[in-house]
C-alpha positions as CSV (number, residue, x, y, z in Angstrom):
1,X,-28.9,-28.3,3.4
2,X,-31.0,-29.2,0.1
3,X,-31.7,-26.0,-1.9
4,X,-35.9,-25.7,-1.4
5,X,-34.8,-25.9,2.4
6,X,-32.4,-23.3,1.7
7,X,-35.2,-20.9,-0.4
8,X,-37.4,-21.4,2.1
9,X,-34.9,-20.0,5.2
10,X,-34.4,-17.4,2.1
11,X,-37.7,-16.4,2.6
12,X,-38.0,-16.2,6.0
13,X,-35.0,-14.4,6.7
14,X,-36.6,-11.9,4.1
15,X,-39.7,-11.7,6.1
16,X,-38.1,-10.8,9.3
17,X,-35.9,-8.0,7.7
18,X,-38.6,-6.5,6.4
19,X,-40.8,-6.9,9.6
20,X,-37.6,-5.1,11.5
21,X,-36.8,-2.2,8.8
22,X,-40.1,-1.8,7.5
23,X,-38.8,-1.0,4.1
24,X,-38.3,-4.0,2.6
25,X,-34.9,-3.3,0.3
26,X,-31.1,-4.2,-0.1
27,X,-32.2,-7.6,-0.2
28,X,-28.8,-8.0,-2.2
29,X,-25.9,-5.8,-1.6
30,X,-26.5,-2.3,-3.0
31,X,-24.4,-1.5,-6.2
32,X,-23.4,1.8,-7.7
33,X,-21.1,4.9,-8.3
34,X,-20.4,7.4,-5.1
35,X,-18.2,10.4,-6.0
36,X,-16.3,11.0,-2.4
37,X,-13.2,8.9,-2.4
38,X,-12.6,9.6,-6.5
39,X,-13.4,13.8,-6.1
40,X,-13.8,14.5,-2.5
41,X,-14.9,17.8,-1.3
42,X,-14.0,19.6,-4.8
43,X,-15.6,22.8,-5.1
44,X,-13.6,24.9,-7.3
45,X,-15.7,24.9,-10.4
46,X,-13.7,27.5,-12.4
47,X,-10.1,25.7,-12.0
48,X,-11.8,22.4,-12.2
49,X,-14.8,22.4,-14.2
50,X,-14.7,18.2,-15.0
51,X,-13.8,17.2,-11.1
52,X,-15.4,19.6,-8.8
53,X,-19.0,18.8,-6.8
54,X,-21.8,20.0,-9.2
55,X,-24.7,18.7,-10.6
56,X,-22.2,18.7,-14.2
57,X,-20.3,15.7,-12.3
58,X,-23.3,13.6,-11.4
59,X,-25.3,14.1,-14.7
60,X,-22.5,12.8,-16.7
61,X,-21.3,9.8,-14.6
62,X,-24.9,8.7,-14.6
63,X,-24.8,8.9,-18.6
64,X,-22.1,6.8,-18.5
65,X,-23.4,4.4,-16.0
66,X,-26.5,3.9,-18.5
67,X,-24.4,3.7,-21.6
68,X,-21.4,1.7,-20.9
69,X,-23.0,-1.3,-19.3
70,X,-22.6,-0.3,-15.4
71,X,-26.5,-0.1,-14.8
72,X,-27.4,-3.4,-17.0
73,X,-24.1,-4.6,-14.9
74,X,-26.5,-4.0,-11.5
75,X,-24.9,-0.7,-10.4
76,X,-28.1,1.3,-9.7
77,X,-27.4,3.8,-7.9
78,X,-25.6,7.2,-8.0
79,X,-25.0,9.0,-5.0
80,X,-23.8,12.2,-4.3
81,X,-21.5,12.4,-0.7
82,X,-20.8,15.7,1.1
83,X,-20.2,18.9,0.1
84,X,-23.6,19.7,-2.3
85,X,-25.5,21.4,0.2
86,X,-25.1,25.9,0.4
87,X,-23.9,26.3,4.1
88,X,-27.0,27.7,5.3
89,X,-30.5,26.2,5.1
90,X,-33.3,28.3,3.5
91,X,-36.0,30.9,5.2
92,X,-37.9,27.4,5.3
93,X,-35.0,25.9,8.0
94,X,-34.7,23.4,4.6
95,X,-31.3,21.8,3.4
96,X,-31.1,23.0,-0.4
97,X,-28.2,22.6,-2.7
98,X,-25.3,24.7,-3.1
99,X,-26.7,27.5,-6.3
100,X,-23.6,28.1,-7.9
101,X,-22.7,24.3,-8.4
102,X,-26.5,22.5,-8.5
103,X,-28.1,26.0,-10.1
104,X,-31.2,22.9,-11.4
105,X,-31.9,22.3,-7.3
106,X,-31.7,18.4,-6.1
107,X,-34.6,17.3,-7.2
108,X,-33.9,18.3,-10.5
109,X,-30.6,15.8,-10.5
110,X,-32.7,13.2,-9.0
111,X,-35.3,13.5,-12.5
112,X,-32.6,13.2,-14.4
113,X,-31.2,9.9,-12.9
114,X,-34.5,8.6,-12.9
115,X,-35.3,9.0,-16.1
116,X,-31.9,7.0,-16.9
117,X,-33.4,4.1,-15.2
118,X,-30.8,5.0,-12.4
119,X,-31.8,5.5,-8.4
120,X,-30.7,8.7,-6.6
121,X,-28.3,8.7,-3.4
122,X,-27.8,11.5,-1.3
123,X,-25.4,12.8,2.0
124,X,-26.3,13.6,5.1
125,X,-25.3,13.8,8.6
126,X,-26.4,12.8,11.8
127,X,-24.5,16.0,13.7
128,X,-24.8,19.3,13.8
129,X,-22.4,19.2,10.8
130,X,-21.1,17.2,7.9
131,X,-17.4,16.2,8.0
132,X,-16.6,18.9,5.3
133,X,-18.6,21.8,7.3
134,X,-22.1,21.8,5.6
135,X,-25.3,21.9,7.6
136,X,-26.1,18.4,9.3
137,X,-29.6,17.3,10.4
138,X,-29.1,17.4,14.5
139,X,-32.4,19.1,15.7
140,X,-33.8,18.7,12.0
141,X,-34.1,14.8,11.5
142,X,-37.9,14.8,10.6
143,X,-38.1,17.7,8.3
144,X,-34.6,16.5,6.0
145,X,-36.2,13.4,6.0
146,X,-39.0,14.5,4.4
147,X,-37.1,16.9,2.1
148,X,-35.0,14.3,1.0
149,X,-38.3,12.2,0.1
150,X,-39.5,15.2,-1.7
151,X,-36.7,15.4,-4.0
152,X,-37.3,11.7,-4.7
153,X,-34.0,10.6,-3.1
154,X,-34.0,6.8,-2.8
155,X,-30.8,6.3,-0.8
156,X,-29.5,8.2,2.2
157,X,-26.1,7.8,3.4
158,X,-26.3,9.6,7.0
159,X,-22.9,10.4,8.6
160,X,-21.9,11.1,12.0
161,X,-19.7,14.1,12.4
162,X,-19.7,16.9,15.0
163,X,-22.5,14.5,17.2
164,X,-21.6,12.5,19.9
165,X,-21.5,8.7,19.4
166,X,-23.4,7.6,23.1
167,X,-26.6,9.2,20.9
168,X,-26.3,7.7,17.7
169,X,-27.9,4.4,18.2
170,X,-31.1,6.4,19.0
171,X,-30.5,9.2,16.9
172,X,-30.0,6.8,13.9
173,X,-33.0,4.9,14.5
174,X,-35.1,8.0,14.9
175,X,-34.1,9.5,11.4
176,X,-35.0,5.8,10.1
177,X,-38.5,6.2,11.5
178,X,-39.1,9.6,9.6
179,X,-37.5,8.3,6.3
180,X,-40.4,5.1,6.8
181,X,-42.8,7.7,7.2
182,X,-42.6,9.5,4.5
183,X,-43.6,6.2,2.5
184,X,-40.8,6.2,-0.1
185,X,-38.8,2.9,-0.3
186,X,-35.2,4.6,0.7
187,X,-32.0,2.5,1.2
188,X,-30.5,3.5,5.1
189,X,-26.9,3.5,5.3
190,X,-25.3,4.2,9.1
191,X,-22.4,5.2,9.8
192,X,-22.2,5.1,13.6
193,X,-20.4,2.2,13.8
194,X,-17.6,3.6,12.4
195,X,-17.5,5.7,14.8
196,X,-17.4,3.7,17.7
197,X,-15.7,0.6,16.4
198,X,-12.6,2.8,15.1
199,X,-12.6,4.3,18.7
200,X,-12.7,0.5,20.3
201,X,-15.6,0.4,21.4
202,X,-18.1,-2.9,19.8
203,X,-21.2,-1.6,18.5
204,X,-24.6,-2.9,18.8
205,X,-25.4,-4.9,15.6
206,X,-28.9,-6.3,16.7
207,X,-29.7,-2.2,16.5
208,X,-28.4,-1.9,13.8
209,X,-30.0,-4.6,12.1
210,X,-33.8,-2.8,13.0
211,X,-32.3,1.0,12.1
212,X,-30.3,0.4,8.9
213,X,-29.9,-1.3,5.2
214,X,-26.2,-0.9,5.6
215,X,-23.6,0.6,7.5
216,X,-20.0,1.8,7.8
217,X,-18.0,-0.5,10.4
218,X,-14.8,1.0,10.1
219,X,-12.3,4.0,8.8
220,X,-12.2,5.7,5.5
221,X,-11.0,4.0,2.3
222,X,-8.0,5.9,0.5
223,X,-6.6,5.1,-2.7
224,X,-4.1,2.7,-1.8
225,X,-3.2,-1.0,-1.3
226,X,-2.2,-0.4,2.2
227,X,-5.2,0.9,3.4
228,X,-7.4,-2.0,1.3
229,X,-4.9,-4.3,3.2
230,X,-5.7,-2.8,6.2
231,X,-9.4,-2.6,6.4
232,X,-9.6,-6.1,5.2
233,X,-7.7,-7.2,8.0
234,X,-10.2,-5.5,10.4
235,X,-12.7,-7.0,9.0
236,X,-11.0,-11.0,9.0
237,X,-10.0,-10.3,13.1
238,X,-13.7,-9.2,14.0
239,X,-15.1,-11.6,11.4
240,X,-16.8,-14.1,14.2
241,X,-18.8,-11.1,15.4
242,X,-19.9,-9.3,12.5
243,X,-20.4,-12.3,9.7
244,X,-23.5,-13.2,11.4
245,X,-25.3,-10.0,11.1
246,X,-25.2,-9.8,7.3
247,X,-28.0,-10.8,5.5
248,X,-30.4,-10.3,3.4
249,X,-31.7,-7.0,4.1
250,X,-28.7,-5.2,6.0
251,X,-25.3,-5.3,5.2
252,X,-21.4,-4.8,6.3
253,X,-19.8,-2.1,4.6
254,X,-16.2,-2.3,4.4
255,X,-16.1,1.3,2.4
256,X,-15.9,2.1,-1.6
257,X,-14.6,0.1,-4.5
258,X,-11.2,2.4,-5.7
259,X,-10.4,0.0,-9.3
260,X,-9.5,2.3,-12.0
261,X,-8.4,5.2,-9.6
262,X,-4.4,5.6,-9.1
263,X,-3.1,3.8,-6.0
264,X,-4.1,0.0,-7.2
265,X,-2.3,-2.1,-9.8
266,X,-3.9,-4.2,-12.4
267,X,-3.9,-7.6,-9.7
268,X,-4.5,-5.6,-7.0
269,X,-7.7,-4.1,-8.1
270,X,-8.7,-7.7,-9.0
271,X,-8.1,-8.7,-5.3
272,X,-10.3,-5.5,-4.0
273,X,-12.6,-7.0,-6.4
274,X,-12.5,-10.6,-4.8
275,X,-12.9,-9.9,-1.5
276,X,-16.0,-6.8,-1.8
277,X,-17.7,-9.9,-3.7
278,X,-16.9,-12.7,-1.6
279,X,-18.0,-10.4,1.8
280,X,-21.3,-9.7,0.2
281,X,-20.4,-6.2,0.8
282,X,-22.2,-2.9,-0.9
283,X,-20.1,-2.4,-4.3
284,X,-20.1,1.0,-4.4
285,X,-17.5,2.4,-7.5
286,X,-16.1,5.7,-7.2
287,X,-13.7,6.0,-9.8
288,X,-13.9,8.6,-13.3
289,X,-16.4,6.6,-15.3
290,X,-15.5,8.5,-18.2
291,X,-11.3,7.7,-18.4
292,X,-11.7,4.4,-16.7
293,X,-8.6,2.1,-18.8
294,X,-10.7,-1.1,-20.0
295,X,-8.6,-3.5,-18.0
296,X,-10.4,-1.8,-14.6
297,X,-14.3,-1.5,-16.2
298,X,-13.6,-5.3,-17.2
299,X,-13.1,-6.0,-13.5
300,X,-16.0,-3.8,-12.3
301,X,-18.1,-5.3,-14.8
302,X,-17.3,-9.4,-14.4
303,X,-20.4,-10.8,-14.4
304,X,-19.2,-13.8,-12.4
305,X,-18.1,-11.8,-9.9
306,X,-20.8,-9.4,-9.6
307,X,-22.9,-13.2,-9.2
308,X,-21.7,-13.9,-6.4
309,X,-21.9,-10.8,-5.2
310,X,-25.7,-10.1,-5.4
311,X,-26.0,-14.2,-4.5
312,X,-29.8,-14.8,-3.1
313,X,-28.1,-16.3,0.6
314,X,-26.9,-13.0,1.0
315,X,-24.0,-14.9,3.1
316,X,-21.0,-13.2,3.9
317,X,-17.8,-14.9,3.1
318,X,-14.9,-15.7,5.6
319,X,-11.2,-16.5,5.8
320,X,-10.9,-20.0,6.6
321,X,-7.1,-20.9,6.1
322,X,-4.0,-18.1,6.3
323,X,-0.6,-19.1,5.5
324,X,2.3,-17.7,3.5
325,X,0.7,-14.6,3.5
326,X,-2.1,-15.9,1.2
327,X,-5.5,-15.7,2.9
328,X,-8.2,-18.2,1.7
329,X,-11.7,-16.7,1.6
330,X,-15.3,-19.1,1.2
331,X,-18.5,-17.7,0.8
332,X,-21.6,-20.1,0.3
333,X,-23.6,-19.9,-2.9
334,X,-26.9,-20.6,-4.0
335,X,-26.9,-23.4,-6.7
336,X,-29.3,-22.8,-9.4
337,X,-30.7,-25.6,-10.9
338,X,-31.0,-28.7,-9.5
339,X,-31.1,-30.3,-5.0
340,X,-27.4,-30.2,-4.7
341,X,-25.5,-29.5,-1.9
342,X,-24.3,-25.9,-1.6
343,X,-21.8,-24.4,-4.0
344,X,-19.2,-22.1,-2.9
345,X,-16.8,-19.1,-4.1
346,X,-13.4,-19.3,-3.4
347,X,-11.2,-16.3,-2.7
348,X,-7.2,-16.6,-2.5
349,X,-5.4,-13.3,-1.5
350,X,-2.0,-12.7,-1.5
351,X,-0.1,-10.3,0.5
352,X,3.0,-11.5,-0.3
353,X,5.6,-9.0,-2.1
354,X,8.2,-11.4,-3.6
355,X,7.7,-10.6,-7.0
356,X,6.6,-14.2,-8.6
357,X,3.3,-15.8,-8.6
358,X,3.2,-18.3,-5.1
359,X,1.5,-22.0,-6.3
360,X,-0.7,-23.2,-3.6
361,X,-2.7,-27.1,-3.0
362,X,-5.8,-27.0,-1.2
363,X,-7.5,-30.7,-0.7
364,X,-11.4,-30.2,-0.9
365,X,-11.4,-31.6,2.7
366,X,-9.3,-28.3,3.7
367,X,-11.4,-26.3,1.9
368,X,-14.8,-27.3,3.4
369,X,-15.8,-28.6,0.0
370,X,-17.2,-32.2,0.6
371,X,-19.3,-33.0,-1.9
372,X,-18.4,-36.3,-3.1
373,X,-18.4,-36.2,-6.5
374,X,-16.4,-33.0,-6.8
375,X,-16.7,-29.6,-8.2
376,X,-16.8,-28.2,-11.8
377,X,-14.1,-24.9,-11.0
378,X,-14.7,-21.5,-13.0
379,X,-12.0,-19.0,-12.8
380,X,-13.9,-15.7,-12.2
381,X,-10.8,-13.4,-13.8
382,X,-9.9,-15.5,-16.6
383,X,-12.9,-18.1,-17.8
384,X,-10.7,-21.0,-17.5
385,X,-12.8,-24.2,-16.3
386,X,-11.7,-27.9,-14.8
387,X,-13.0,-30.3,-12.7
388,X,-11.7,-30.5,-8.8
389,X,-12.2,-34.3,-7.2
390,X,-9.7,-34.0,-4.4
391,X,-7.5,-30.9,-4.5
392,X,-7.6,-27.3,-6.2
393,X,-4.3,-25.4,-6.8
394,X,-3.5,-22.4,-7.7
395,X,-0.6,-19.9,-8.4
396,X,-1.4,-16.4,-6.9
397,X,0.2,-13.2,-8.3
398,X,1.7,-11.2,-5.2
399,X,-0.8,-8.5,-3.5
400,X,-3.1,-10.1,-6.3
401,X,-6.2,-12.8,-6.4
402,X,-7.2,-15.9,-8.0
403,X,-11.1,-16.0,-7.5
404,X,-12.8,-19.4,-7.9
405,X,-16.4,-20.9,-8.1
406,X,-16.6,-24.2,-7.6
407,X,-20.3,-26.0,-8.1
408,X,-21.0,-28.6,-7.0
409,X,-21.3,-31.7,-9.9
């Protein structure tokens, strides 16, 4: 497909997402830093003054997202998960945060962030409570909608604990409808089909598609290589169904980026890396910002990688070849500056635990790359640079990643 052909599907496919969502945003995967998987439901304040839940947390993270490169990087937003709430609403029936912890009220943190050039993200859930016990929005969908709006909140991550998951699909779309009304552009992210999915059942993407910006398909992230290994393998068995419903507009989430926390080694972090990128999936850090080792910002921060990421097609990568334990992931690219056929990102994953790195050889035919006079190869991770006419090989670092782009020439 020649690339004005290609802009001009682009465009469309923009069209109709905004025509469905009425909102018009995520039209490239949302970036930024979520505290939940790094700090959880911390709350001690006295014993922890650095880690817990507070307003202290979020103010500083955002200061470092504006100062060390995050937010001219494209991570945007900052948003806070559960736990900030007090556990009972006000006189008003109103959500407020908790006044020991966010003493300055939410909208207060939300200035703040704003005037760091940053967006503000904030919790909720679709129950009668959040997952950690905090007031949900069941029976009071229109009026947090509106206070969320009023604190300037541009992002809403609604959960589904404590509801039950036969009324999500209209309970979601209902709290979608207020947040539209209240006129401010906020980002939708769903988690109902986490929900369902985890609990085998298939969820309705076409729904999802009108409700929400993004959502949750599957289980919880942990801090762990086992747990990255497998929701990625989730996501490659059920990749026929859900591949075609990200786009533009609405998004796959396979769940937080953990580089720079404990559980992930140097090439496994660079793997996480590859395949959040190559799935065009939300990258969302939540990691200490302010003890971060270099090695893991550099990853966070590769501006090829974070390319292909936020790519215009907005097409979510796919494994094409699995053997040896080394999964082969292509995603197609927009090629910026001249009719070409399309370019493409390469992904090569290992799960292999052997201890040495395993060499690979590809032909062009077996990678779906068949533009005739080759590709000029970049190596995301490491700069290097070389021409491909008829095979690519590579040497993969066990449970690592070599990450490739390969334009077309």
């Amino acid at each position: 497909m020649k690339t004005m052909h290609k802009l001009l599907i682009f465009a469309l496919l923009v069209v109709g997402r905004v025509t469905c969502l009425d909102n018009g945003l995520a039209l490239t995967p949302p970036m930024g830093w979520m505290n939940w998987q790094r700090y959880r439901c911390e709350t001690d304040c006295v014993k922890y003054p650095d880690e817990c839940v507070s307003e202290k947390l979020f103010m500083t993270m955002a200061d470092r997202m504006a100062a060390d490169g995050y937010l001219e990087a494209g991570y945007n937003y900052i948003i806070v998960d559960d736990c900030w709430s007090a556990m009972e609403r006000d006189e008003e029936d109103r959500l407020v945060g908790d006044p020991i912890r966010f003493p300055s009220g939410m909208k207060a943190l939300a200035d703040y962030v704003h005037n760091l050039g940053i967006k503000f993200g904030l919790y909720g859930d679709y129950g009668t409570y959040t997952c950690a016990g905090y007031p949900g929005s069941l029976n009071h969908l229109e009026l947090d909608a509106q206070t969320y709006a009023s604190w300037g909140v541009d992002y809403v991550k609604l959960d589904g604990c404590y509801s039950d998951s036969d009324t999500m699909e209209a309970g979601y779309a209902e709290y979608g409808r207020y947040l539209n009304a209240t006129g401010r552009p906020i980002v939708f992210s769903c988690s109902w089909p986490a929900y369902q999915e985890t609990a085998g059942e298939h969820s309705n993407y076409e729904a999802l598609k009108k409700t929400c910006n993004l959502w949750r398909n599957y289980g919880d992230i942990q801090d762990s290589w086992s747990v990255v290994h497998a929701i990625t393998a989730w996501f490659v068995q059920h990749q026929d169904r859900l591949a075609p419903h990200s786009a533009p507009g609405h998004w796959n989430d396979p769940d937080m980026l953990i580089i720079g926390n404990f559980g992930l080694s140097l090439e496994q972090s660079r793997a996480q890396m590859t395949i959040w990128c190559l799935m065009a999936a939300p990258l969302i850090m939540s990691v200490d910002l302010v003890n971060i080792t270099p090695a893991m910002k550099d990853i966070l921060l590769n501006k090829e990688a974070v390319a292909i990421n936020q790519d215009a097609l907005g097409i979510q990568g796919e494994v094409i070849i699995y053997t040896n334990s080394i999964q082969v992931w292509r995603k197609p690219i927009m090629f910026q500056g001249s009719d070409k056929e399309t370019s493409y990102a390469l992904g090569f994953i290992s799960y292999r635990d052997d201890g040495v790195k395993y060499a690979m050889e590809y032909t062009l035919e077996e990678l779906g790359l068949n533009n005739p006079n080759g590709y000029d190869i970049l190596d995301v991770f490491t700069g290097m640079e070389w021409t491909a006419t008829s095979k690519i090989k590579v040497r993969v670092p066990p449970s690592g990643a070599v990450f490739l782009k390969a334009t077309v020439r």
